[in-house]
DSSP file (Angstrom, degrees, kcal/mol; ACC not computed):
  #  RESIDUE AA STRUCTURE BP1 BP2  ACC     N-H-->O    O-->H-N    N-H-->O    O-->H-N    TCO  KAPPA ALPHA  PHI   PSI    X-CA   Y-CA   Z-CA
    1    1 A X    >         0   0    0      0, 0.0     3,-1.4     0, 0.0     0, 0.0   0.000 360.0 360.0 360.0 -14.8    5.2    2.6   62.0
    2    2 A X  T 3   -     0   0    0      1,-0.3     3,-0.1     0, 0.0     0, 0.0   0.725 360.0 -66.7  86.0  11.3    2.6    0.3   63.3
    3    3 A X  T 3  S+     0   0    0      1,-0.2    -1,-0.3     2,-0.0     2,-0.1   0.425 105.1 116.1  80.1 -23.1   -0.1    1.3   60.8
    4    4 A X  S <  S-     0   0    0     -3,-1.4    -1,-0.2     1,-0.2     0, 0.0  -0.485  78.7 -75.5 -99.0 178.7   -0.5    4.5   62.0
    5    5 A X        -     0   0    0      1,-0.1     2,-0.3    -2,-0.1    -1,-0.2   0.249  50.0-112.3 -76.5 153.6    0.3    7.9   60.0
    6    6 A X    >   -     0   0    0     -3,-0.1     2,-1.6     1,-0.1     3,-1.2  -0.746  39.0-106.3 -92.1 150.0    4.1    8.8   59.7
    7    7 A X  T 3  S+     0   0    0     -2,-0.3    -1,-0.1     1,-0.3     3,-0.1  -0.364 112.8  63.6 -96.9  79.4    4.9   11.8   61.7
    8    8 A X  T 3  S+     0   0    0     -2,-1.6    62,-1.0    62,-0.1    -1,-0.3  -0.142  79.1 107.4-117.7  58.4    5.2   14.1   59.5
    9    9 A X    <   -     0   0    0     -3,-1.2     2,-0.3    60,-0.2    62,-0.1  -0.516  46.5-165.1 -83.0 158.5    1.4   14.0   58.1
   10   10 A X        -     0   0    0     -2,-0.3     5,-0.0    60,-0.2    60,-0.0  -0.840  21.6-112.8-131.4 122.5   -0.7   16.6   59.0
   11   11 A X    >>  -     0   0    0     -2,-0.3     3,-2.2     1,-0.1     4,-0.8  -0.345  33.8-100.8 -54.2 129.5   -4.3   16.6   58.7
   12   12 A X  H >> S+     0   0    0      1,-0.3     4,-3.1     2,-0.2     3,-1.0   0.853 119.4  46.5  -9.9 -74.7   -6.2   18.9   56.2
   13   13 A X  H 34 S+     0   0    0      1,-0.3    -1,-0.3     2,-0.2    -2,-0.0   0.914 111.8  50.7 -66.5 -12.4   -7.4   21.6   58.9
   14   14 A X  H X4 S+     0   0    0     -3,-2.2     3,-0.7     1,-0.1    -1,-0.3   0.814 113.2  45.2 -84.9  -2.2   -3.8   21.9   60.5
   15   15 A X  H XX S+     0   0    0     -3,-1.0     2,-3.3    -4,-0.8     3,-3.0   0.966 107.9  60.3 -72.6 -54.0   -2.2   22.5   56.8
   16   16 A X  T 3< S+     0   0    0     -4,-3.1    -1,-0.3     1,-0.3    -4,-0.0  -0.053 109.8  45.8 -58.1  36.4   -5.5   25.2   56.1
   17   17 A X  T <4 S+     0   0    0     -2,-3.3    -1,-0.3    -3,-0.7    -2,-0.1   0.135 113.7  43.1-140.7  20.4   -3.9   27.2   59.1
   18   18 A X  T <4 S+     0   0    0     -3,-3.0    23,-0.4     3,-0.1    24,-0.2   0.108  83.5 112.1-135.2   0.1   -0.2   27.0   57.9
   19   19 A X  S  < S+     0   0    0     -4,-0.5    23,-0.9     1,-0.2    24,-0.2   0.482  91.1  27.2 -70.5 -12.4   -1.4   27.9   54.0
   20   20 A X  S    S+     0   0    0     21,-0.1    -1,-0.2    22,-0.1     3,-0.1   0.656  88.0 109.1 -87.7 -23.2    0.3   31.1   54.4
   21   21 A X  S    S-     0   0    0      1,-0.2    20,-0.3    19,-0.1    21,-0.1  -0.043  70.7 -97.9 -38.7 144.4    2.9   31.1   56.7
   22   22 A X        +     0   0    0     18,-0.1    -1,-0.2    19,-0.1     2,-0.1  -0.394  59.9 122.9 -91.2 148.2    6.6   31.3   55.4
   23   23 A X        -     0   0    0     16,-1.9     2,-0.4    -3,-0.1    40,-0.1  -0.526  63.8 -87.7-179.2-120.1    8.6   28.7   54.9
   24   24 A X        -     0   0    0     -2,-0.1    40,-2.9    40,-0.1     2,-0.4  -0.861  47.0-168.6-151.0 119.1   10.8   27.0   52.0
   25   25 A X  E     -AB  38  63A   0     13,-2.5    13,-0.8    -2,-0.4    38,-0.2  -0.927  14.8-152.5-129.9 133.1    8.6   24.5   50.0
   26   26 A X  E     -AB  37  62A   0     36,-3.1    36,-1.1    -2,-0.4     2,-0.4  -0.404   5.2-158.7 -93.9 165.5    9.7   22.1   47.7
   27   27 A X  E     -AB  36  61A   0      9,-2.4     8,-3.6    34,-0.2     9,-2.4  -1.000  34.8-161.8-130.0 114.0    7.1   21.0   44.8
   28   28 A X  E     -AB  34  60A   0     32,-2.0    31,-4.7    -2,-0.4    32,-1.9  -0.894  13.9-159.0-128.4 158.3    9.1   17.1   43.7
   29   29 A X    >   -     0   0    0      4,-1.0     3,-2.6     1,-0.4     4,-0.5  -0.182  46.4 -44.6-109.6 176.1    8.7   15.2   40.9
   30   30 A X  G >  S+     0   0    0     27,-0.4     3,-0.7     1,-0.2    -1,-0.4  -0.325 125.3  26.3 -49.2 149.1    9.6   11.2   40.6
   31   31 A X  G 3  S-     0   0    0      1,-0.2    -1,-0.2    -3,-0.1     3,-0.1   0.232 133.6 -66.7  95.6 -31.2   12.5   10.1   41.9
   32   32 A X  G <  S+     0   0    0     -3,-2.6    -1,-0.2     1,-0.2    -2,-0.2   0.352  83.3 168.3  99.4 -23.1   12.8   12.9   44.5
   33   33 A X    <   -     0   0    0     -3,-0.7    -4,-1.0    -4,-0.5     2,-0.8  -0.153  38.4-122.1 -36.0 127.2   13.3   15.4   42.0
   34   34 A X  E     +A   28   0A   0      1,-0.2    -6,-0.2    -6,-0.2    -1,-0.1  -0.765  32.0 168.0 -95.8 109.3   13.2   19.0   42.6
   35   35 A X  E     -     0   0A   0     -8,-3.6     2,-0.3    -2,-0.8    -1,-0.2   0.920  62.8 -51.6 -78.2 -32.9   10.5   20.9   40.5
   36   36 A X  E     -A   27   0A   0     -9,-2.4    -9,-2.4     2,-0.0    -1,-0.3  -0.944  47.5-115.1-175.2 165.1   10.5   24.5   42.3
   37   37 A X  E     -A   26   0A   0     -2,-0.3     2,-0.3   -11,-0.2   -11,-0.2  -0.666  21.0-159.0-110.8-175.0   10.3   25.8   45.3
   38   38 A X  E     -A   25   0A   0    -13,-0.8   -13,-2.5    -2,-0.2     3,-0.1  -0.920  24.6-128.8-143.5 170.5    7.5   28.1   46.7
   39   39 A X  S    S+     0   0    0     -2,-0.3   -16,-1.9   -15,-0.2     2,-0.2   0.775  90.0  17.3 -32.0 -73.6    7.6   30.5   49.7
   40   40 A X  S  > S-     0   0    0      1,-0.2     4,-1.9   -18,-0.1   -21,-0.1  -0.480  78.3-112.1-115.9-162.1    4.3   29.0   51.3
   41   41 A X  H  > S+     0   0    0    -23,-0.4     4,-2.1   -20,-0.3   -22,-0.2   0.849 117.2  52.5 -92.9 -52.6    2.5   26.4   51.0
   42   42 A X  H  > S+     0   0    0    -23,-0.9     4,-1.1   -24,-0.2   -22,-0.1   0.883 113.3  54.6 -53.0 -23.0   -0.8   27.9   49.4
   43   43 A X  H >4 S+     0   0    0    -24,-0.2     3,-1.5     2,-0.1    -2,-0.3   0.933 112.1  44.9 -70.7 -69.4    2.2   29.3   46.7
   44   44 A X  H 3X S+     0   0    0     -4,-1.9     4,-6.2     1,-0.3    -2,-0.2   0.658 108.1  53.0 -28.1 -38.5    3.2   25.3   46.5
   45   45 A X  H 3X S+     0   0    0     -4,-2.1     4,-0.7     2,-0.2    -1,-0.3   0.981 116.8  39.2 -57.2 -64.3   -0.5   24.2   46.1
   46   46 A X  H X< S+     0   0    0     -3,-1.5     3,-5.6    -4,-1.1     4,-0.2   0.760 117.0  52.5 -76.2-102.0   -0.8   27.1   42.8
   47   47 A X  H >4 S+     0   0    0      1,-0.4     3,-1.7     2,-0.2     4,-0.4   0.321 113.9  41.7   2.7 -68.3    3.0   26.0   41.6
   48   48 A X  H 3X S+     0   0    0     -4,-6.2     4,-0.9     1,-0.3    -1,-0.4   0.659 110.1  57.2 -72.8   1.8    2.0   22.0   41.6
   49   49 A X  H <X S+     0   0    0     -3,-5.6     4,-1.8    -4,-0.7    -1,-0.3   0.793 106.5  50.6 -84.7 -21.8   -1.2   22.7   40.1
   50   50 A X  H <> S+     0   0    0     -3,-1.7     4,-0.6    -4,-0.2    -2,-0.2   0.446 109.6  46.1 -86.6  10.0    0.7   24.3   37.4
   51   51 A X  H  >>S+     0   0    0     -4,-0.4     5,-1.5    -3,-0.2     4,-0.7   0.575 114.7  51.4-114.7 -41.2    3.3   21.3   36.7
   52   52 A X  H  <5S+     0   0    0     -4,-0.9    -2,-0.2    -5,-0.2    -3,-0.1   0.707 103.7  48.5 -65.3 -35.4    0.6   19.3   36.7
   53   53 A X  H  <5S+     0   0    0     -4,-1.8    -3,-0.2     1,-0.2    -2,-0.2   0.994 115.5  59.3 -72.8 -38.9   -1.9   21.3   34.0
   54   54 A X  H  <5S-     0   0    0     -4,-0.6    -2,-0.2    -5,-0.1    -1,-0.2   0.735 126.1-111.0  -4.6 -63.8    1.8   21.0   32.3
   55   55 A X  T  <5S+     0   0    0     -4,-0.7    -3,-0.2     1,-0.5     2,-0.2   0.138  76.4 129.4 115.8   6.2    1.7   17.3   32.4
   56   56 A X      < -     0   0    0     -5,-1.5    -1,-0.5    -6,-0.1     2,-0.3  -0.594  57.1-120.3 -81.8 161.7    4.5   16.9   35.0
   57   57 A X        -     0   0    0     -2,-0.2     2,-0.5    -3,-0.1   -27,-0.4  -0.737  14.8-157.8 -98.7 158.1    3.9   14.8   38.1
   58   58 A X        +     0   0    0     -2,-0.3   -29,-0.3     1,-0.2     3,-0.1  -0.978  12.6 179.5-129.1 137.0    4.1   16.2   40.9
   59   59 A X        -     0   0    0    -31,-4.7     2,-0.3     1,-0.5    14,-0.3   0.722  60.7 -11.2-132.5 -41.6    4.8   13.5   43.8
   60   60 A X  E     -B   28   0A   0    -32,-1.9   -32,-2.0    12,-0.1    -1,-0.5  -0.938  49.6-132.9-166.9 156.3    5.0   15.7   47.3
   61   61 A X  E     -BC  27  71A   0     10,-0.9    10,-2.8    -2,-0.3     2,-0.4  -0.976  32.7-151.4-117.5 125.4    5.2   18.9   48.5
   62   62 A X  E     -BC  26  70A   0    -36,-1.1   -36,-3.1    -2,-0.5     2,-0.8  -0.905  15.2-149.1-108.5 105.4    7.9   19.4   51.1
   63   63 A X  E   > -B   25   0A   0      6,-2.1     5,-2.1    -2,-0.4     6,-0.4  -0.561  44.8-118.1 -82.1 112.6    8.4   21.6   54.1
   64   64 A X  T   5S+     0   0    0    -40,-2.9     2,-0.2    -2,-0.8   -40,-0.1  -0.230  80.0  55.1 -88.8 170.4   12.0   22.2   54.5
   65   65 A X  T > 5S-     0   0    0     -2,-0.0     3,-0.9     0, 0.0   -41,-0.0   0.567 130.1  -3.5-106.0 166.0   14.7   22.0   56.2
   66   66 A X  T 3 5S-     0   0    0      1,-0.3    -2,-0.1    -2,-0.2    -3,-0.1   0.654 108.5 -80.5  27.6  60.3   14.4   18.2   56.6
   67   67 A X  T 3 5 +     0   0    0      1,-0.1    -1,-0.3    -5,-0.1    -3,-0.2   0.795  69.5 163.9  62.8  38.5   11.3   17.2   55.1
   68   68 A X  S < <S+     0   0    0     -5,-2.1     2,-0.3    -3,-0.9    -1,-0.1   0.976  76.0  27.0 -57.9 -46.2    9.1   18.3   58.6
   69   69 A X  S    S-     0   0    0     -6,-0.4    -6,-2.1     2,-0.0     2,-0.4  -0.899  71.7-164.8-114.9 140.7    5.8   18.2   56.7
   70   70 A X  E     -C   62   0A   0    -62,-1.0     2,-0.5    -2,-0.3    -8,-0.2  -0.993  14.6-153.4-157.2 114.5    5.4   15.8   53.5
   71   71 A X  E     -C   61   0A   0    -10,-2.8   -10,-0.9    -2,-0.4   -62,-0.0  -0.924  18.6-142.9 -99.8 109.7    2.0   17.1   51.5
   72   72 A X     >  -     0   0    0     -2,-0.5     4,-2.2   -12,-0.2     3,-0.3  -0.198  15.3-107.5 -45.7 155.4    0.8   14.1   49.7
   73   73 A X  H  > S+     0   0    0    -14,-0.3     4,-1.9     2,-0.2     5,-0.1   0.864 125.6  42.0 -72.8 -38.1   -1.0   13.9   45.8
   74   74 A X  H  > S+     0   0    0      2,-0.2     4,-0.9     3,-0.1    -1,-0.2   0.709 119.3  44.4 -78.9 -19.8   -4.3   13.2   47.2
   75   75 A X  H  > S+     0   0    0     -3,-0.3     4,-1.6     2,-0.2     3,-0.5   0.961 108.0  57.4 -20.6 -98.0   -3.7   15.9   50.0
   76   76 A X  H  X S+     0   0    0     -4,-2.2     4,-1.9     1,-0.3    -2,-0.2   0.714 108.7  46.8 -36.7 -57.5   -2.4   18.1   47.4
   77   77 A X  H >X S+     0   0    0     -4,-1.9     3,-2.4     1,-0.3     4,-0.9   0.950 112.7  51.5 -45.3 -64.0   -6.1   17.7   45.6
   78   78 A X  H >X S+     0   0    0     -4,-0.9     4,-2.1    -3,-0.5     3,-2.1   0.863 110.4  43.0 -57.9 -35.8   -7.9   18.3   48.6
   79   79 A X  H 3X S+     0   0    0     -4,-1.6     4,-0.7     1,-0.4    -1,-0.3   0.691 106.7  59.4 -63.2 -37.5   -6.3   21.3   49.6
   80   80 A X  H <X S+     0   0    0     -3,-2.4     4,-1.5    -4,-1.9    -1,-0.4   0.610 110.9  49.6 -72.9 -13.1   -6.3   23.0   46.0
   81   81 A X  H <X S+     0   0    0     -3,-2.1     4,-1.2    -4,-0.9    -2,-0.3   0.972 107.8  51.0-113.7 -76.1  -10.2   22.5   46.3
   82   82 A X  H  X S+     0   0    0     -4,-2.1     4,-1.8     1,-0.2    -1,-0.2   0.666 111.0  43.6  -9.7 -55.0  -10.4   24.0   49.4
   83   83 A X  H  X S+     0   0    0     -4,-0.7     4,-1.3     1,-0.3    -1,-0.2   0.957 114.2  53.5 -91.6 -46.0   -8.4   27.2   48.7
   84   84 A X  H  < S+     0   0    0     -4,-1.5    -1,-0.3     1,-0.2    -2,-0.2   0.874 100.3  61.6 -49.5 -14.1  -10.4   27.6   45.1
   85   85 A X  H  < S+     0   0    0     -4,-1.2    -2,-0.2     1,-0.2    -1,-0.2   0.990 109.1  41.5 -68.8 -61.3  -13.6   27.3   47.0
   86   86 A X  H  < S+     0   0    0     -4,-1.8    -1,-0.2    -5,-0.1    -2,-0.2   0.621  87.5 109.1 -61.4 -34.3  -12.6   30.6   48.9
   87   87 A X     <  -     0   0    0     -4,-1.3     2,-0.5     1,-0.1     0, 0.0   0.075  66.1-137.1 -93.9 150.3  -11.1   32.6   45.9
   88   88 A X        -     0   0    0      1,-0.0    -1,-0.1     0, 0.0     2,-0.1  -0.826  29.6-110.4 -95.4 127.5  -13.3   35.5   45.0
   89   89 A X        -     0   0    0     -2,-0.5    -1,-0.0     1,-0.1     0, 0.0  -0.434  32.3-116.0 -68.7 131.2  -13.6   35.6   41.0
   90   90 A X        -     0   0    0     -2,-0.1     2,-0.6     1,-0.1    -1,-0.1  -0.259  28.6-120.9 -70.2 154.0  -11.8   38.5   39.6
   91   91 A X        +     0   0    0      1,-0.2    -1,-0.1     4,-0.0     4,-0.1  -0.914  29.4 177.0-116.5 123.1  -14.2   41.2   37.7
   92   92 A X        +     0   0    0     -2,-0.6    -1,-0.2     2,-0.1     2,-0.1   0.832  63.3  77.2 -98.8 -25.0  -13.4   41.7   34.2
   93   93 A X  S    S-     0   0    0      1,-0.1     2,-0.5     0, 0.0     0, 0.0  -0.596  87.3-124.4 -80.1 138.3  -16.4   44.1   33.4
   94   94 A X        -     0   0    0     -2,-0.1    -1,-0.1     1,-0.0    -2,-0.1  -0.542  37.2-128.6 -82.3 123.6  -15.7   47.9   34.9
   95   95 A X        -     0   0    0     -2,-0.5     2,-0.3    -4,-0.1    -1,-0.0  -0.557  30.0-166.3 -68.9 155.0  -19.1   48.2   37.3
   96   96 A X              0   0    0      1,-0.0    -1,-0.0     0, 0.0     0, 0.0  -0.967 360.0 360.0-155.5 154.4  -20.9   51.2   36.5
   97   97 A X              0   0    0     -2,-0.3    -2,-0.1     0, 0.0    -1,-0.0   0.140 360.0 360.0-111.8 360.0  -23.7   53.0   38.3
């Protein structure tokens, strides 16, 4: 590789424009492992944050068939931050006028 990035990295803002698009993503553990799969990739994000509040590791998130896109653990982080910045906080109190 030369040092340079392996190709199938993708940089933060092209993942943020692929966070919904369908596609089969795997959430792996050590080893290779298959923890789940997700639909998209913002489902992947929620899925390994939840194997992780769990205590599993969660080692890459994989767009298949053949591994095109390979989401890293430090990735993973940025990316969950990202999409919680957007999320609008649900309202548990009924507004009234």
């Amino acid at each position: 590789m030369g040092g340079g990035l392996p190709r199938n990295y993708r940089p933060d803002e092209k993942l943020d424009t692929i966070l919904f698009e369908t596609a089969v993503w795997t959430i792996n553990g050590p080893g290779g492992q298959i923890l789940g799969t997700a639909p998209s990739l913002r489902q992947a994000l929620d899925t390994a944050a939840s194997f992780t509040a769990s205590g599993t590791a969660v080692v890459t998130l994989c767009r298949m068939p053949d591994d095109n896109v390979i989401v890293f653990p430090p990735q993973i982080r940025r990316l969950q931050k990202l999409c919680a910045g957007r999320e609008i906080p649900v309202l548990r109190e009924p507004i009234t006028r």
